[in-house]
C-alpha positions as CSV (number, residue, x, y, z in Angstrom):
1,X,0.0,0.0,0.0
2,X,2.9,2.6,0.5
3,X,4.3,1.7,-3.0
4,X,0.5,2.5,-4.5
5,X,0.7,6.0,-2.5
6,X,3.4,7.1,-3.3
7,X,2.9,6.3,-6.8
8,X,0.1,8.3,-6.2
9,X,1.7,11.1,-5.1
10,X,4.4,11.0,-8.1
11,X,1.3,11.0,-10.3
12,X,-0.2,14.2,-8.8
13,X,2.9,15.5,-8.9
14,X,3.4,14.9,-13.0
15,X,0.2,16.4,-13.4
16,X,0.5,20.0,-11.4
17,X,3.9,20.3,-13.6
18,X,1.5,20.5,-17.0
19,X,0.2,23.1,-17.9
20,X,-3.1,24.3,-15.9
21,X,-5.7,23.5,-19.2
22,X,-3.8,19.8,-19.1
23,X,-4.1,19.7,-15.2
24,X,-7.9,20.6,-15.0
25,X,-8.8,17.8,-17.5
26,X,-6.6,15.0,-16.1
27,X,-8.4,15.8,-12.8
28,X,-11.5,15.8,-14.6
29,X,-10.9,12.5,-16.1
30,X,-9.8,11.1,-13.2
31,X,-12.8,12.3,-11.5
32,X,-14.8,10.4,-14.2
33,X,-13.1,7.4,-14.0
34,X,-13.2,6.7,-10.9
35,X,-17.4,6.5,-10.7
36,X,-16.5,3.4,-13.1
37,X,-13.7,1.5,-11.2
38,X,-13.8,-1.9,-10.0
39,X,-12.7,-1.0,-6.7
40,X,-10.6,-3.9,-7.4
41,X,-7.3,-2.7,-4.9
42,X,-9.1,0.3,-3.5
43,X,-9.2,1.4,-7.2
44,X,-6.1,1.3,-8.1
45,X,-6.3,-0.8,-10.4
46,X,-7.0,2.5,-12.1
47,X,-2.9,3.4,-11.6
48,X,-1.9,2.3,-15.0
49,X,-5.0,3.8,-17.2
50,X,-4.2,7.4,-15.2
51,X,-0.9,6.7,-16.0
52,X,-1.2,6.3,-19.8
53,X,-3.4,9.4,-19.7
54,X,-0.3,11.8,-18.1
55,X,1.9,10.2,-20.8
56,X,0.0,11.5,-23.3
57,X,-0.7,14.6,-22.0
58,X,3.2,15.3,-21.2
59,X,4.0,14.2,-25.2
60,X,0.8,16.6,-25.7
61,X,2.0,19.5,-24.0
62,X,5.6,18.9,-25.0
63,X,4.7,19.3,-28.7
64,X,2.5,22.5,-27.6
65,X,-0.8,21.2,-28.2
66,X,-4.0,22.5,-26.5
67,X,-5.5,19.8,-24.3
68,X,-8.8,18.7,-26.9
69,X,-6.0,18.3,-29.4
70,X,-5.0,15.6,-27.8
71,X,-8.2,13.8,-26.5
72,X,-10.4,15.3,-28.9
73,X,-13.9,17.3,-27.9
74,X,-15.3,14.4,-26.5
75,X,-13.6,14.2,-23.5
76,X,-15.9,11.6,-22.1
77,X,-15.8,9.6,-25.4
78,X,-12.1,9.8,-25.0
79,X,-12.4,8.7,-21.5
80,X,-14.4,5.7,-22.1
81,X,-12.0,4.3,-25.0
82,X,-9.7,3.6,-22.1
83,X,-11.8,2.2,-19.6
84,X,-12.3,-0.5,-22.5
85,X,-9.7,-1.8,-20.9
86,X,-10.0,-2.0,-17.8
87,X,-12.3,-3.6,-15.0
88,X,-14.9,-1.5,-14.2
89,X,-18.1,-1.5,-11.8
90,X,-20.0,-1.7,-14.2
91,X,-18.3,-5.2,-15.9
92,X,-18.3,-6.8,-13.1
93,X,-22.1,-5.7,-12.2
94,X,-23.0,-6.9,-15.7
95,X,-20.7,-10.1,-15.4
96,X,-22.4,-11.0,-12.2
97,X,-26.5,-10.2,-13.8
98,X,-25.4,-12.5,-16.5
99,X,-23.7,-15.1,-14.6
100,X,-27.2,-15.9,-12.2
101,X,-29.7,-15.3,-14.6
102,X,-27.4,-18.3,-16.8
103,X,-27.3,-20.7,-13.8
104,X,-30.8,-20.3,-12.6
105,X,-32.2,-20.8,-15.9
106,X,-29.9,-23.7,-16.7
107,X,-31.2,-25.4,-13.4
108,X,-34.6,-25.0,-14.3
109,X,-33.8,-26.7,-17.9
């Protein structure tokens, strides 16, 4: 758990050094994604998607983008490409409907 905080930390850290525009929506996202996570590890299991984000908002920022220019208008459509990836609440919730309406049915069969 001290490893996963003080990544945590370092992560925070990455993000205050972008600029503000880059700051604000990686917060934003962040904000986002976590109503979808697992809570798999107290949610980090969200570490690595946050992670990918700051890359690409360092490279971003590097090459003197604006922040949409890198994850497009659609912020949330943006946002939900990565959780593709990942396990979220709502996979698991619709792992689990799917998983006893199949073996109650099958015992009735």
């Amino acid at each position: 758990m001290i490893g996963d905080k003080k990544d945590w930390r370092q992560m925070q850290s990455r993000a205050k050094a972008l600029p503000t525009e880059y700051t604000y929506v990686f917060h934003k996202i962040q904000h986002y994604m976590w109503s979808f996570s697992s809570g798999h590890d107290s949610g980090m299991d969200m570490m690595p998607i946050f992670d990918d984000v700051l890359g690409l908002f360092e490279e971003g920022a590097a090459a003197g983008k604006r922040v949409l220019e890198v994850t497009g208008e659609d912020v949330a459509a943006f946002s939900d490409a990565l959780l593709q990836n990942a396990n979220t609440y709502t996979e698991n919730s619709r792992n689990k409907l799917n998983s006893e309406i199949k073996n109650k049915v099958n015992k009735h069969n």
